[in-house]
N, C-alpha and C positions, 0 to 999 in steps of 0.2 A: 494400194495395199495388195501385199499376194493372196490369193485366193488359192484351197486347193482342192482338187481332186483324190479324193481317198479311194487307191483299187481296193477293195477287198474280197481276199478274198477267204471263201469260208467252207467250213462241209458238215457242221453241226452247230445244236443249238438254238434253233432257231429265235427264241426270244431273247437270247445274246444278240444274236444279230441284228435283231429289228433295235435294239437299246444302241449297240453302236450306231447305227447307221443315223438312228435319230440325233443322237449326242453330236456327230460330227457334222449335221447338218445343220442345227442352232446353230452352233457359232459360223453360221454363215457360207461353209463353205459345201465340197459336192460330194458323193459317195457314188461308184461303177463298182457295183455288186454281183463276184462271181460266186455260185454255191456248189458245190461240187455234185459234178452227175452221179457219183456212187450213195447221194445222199436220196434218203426216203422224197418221194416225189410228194408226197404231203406236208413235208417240211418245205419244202419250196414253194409252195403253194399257199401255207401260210406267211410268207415270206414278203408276196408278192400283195397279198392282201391287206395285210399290214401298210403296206412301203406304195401303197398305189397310186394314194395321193401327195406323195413327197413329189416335187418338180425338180430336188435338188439330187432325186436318186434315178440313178439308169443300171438297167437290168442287162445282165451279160443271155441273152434268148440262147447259143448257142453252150451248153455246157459244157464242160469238158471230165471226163472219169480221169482224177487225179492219183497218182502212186507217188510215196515217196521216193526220191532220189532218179523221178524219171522223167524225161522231156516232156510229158503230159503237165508239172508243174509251170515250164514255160512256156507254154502252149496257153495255157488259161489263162496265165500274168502279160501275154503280149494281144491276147481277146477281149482281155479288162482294161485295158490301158488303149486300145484301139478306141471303145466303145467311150470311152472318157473324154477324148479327143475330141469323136464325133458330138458327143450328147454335150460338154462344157467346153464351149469356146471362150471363157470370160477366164476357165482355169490358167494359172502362172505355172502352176507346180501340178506333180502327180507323185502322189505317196502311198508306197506299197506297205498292205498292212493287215497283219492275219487275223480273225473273227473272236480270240484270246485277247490281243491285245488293246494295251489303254492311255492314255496322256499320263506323262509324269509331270510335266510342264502343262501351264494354261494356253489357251487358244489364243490369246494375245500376245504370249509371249513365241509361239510357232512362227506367227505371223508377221510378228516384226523381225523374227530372226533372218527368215527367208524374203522377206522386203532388203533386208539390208543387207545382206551379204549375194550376190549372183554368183552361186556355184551348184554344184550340184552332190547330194549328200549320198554317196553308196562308197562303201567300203571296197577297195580294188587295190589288191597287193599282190605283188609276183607269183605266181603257183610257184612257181621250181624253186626260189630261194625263203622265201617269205617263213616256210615253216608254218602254216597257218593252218593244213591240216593236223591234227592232236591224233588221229586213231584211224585204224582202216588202212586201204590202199590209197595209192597216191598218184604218181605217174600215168599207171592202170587206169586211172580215171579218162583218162585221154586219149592213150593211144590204143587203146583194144576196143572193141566194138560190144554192146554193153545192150543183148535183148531181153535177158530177165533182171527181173528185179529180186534182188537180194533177200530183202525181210520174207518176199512169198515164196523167192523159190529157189531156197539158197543154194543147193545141190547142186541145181545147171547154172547159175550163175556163176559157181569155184569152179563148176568143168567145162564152162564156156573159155571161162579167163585160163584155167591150165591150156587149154587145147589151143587158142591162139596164141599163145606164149611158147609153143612146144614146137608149132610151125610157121613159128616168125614172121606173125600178120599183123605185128605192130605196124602202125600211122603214124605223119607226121599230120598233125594242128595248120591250119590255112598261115601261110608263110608271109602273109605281109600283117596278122596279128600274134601282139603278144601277149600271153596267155596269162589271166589274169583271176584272182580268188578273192571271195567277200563273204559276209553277212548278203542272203537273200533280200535282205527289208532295206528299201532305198527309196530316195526320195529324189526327184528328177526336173528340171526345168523344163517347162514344154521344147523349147527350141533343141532342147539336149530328145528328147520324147519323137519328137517329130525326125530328127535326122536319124533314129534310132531304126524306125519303122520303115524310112527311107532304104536305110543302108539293110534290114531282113529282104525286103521286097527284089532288090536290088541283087543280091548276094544268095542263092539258092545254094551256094557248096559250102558258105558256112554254115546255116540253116542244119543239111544233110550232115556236117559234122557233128554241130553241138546236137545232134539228134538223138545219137545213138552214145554219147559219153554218159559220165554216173554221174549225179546227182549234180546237171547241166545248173541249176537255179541259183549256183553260187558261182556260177564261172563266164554263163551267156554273156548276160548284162555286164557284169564286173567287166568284161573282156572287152565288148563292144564299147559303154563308155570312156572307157582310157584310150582307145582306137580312136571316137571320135570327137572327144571333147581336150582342148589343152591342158596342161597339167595344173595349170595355176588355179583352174576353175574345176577342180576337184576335191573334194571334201573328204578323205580313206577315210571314214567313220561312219561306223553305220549308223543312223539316226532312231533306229531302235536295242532299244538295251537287251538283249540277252545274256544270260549264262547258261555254261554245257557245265554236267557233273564229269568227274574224270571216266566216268564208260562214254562220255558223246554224248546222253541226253537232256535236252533244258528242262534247267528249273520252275519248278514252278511257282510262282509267287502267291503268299496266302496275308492272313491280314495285320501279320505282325514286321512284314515289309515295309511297309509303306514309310518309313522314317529313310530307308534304306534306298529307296527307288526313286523319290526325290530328290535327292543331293546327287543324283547319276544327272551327267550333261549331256543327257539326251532327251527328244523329245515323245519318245514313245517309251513302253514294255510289252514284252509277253518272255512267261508266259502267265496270266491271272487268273489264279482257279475258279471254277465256277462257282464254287461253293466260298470264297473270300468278299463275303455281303459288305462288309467293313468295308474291305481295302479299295471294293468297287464303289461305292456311296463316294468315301474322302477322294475318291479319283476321281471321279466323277464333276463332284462339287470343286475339284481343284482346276478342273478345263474351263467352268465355266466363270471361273473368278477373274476379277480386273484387280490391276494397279499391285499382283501380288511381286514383292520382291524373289528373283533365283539366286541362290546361293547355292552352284555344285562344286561340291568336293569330291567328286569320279574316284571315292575308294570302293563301288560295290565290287569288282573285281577280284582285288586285292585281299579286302575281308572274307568272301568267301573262301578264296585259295586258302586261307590260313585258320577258317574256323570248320574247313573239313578236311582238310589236313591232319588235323591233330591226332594222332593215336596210328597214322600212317605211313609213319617214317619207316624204310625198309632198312638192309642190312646193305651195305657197299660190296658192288663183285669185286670176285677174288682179286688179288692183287698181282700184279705184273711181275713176269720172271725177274727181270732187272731190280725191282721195289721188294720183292721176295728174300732176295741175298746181300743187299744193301742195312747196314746195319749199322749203330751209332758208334758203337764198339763197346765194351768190355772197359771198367774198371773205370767209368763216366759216370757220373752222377748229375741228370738232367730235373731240375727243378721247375715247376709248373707252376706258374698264380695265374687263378680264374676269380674272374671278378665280371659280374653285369656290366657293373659302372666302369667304363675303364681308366677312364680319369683317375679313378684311386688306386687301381692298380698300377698303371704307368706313374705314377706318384711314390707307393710303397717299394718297385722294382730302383727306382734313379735313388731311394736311400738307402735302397742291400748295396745297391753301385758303390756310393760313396764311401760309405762307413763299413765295407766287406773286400775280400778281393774275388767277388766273384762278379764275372762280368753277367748285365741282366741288359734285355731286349724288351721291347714291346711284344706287343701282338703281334709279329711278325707273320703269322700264317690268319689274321686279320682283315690286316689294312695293308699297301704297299708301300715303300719307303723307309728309312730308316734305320737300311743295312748299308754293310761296305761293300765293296764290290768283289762280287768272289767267282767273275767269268759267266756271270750273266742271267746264272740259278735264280736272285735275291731278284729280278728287277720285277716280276709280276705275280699278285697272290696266285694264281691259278697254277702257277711253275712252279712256284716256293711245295704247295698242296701235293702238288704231282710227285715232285720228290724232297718230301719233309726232313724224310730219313738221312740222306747225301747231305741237304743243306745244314743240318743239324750237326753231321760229321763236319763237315767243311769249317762252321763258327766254333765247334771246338778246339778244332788245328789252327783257326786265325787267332783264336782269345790265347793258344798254346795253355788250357788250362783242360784241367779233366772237372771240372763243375761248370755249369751254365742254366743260369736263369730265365723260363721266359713267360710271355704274359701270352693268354688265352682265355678266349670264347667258354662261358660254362655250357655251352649247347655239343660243344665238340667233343662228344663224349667219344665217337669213333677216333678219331688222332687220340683222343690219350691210349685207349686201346694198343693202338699202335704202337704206339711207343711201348706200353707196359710190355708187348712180347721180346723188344729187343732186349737184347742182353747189360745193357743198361741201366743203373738203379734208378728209377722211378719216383719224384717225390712228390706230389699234389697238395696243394692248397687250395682252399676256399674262400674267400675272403667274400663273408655274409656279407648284404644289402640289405636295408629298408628302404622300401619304393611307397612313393608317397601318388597318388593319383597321377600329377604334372609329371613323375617321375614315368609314369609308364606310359600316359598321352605322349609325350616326347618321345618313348621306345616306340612306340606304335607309330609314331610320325616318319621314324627315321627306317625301322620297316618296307615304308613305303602302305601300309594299311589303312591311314588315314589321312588328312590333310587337314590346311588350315579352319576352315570352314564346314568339316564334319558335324554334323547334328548331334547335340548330347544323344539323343536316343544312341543313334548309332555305336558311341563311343561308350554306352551303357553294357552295349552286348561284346563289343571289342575288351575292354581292360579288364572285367573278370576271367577272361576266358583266357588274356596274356598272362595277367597277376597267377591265374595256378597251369600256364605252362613253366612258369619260374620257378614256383615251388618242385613240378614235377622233374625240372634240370636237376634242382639240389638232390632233392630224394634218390634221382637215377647215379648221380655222381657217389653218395652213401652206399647205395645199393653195390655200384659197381667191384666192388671185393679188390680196387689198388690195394698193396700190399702196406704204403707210406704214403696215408691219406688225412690229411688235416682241414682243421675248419677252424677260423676265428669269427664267431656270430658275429651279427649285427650289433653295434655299440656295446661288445664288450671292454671291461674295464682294461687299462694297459697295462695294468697287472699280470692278467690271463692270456692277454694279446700276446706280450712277450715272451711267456713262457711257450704257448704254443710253435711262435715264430723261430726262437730259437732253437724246437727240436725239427720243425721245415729244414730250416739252413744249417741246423751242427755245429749252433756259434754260440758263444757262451750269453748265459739270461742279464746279465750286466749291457752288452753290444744290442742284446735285440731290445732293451728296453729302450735305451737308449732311442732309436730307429723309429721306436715306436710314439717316442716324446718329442721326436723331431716335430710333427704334424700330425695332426689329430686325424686319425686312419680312417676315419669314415666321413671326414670334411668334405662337403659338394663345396 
């Protein structure tokens, strides 16, 4: 069975720390505890008294004064990991792990995961194409040489980075690795551990590289593992869950979580508040459980993205010279159905088709497919998007009609915008929904917000908060002052349906009842 080694490492707290170290020692396995030297020496000291008689905990004697985003981080994590070595030879594994964080998963289930799988778990993805940094410098991290640190002393740090940037002291990165970015929190097989420490010991010029880069703790490691370990026996995921808010700083977890931190398929978090008594108890109590089934559904991500989001949508830059004088033309009449569901709308549009002569599309600025070919515009949403206005021109010269129906997103409130400036008459429909619970777990599903196997809780704090972004689309579509803007409620009568319908289209209340009695318009 694998056994592990937990580095930890830490710089407050101390009766945090002494609870950790105990928790990860019961179920069996080992703790190499570093605490940071910028910490009160009396915390350390109760640290050690506490933790004297563990045989299962080894003490880092050498401390190290940690800075964020400085090689002092890596400094400490390759002292804790040496010391781990030395002090547990019985350890399989060695798991980096900050003095916040806590088991989402049980200690049985860590254990069998990493018994059964031989790989090694740290996140390592391209620096240069990956995209993985979100904020800040980039490049910079690498090639300029990097002696203060930022948060303490931001001043010479921008006139460090102007000045070698002004007299072309950029570096190249040690040329037989490639440069690689992660989640800090990783989890290591000793034989991955030991070639690791091999290849620093070994290698003094990358050492003096990653010394002086920014915020080295996500790039050392990440770089060197994919250097030295083959690809197959890599795991890109970091085995501790975090999230960043959109400024870069993680969240923190309190104790209305915990529904939420569970069904994440990973085996750790942080960050957990000190003050979330709850969320620590049920975590707690959830490491030291047997025989518990995992069910994760890996939407914490996703749900967050979209429940701080909300109220955060900006305004589209200005629009492109080209897109600026592109225009649908004059004496066009462009008809718009928005509908959630789109099934009813692509349903209500194929029976204007039939029983009208106006030709009606899908959701063409949507989904892709669907159009003719008109030189290459139609073949992908992102192209269709880029230039709506052209393509728009284009299907009214192919239908050779001056009316054209098409089906859309109620969220797209910016494209009707769009459209409403051109010289174009404008007509919008709404065609109401009732959303039934299934209704909206399936919109949340297809999202991407949640999965098969999401926890009710979860799915408690996701559908209300979808159910009145829906309402806030309709309200913003009302609000928005179209000039030829209609609505047919939800299960109204087809009475009312047709008359509305018939002033959308300009066709007489006989034609649009008709249309309307083809199939029942709110039919799932």
């Amino acid at each position: 069975m694998a056994q592990v080694a937990f580095l930890l490492l830490t710089h407050r707290d101390p009766e945090g720390v002494i609870r950790q170290a105990e928790r990860l020692t019961a179920a069996g396995d080992m703790v190499a505890l570093h605490f940071d030297a910028r910490a009160p020496a009396a915390d350390w000291a109760r640290i050690r008294v506490a933790l004297a008689g563990n045989p299962a905990v080894a003490f880092v004697e050498r401390r190290i004064r940690c800075g964020w985003g400085e090689w002092s981080l890596v400094e400490a994590t390759l002292a804790t990991l040496r010391r781990a070595l030395a002090a547990f030879p019985e350890a399989s594994h060695f798991y980096l792990l900050s003095g916040d964080g806590m088991p989402i998963k049980t200690a049985e289930y860590l254990h069998a995961l990493l018994e059964a799988d031989p790989a090694d778990h740290i996140e390592s993805v391209d620096f240069h194409g990956s995209g993985w940094i979100q904020t800040g410098i980039r490049e910079e991290r690498l090639i300029y040489r990097h002696y203060f640190n930022e948060r303490r002393h931001k001043r010479l740090f921008d006139m460090s980075l102007a000045l070698q940037s002004r007299l072309g002291l950029a570096r190249r990165p040690p040329a037989d690795l490639q440069m690689m970015i992660g989640s800090q929190w990783w989890c290591l097989r000793r034989t991955t551990a030991t070639a690791l420490l091999a290849f620093v010991a070994a290698r003094p010029d990358v050492v003096r590289f990653f010394r002086t880069t920014w915020i080295p703790d996500e790039t050392f490691f990440q770089t060197l593992v994919r250097h030295l370990v083959p690809a197959p026996e890599i795991r890109s995921r970091p085995p501790t869950f975090v999230l960043f808010t959109d400024y870069g700083m993680p969240v923190v977890f309190c104790n209305d979580h915990h529904d939420l931190l569970i069904a994440q398929g990973h085996l750790f978090a942080r960050k957990i508040s000190a003050d979330a008594a709850a969320l620590r108890a049920e975590l707690d109590a959830l490491w030291r459980a047997r025989g518990v089934a995992v069910r994760a559904s890996d939407e914490g991500r996703a749900v967050f993205r979209f429940l701080t989001s909300r109220g955060r949508i900006g305004l589209r830059f200005a629009p492109r010279a080209w897109e600026a004088g592109a225009q649908i033309g004059r004496d066009r009449v462009l008809h718009v159905l928005l509908c959630k569901k789109w099934h009813l709308a692509k349903r209500l549009a194929a029976q204007i088709r039939a029983a009208t002569q106006i030709p009606a599309e899908g959701y063409l600025f949507d989904e892709d497919g669907g159009l003719p070919d008109l030189g290459g515009i139609e073949r992908h949403v992102a192209k269709r998007n880029r230039h709506r206005k052209a393509l728009l021109r284009m299907l009214f010269d192919y239908h050779q009609t001056s009316r054209l129906l098409i089906c859309s997103d109620p969220a797209a409130l910016e494209r009707l915008r769009d459209f409403a400036a051109d010289a174009a008459e404008l007509r919008v429909l709404e065609l109401g929904c009732a959303f039934s619970e299934a209704d909206l777990a399936a919109h949340a599903r297809r999202l991407g917000l949640v999965g098969p196997d999401t926890p009710a809780a979860v799915l408690d704090q996701v559908l209300p908060a979808l159910r009145a972004d829906l309402r806030q689309e309709s309200a913003r579509l009302s609000d928005a002052g179209f000039a030829q803007f209609f609505r047919i409620p939800a299960q109204a009568a087809p009475a009312e349906a047709a008359q509305i319908l018939a002033r959308f289209l300009d066709i007489a209340p006989e034609l649009a009842l008709g249309i309307v009695h083809k199939d029942h318009l709110f039919s799932d």
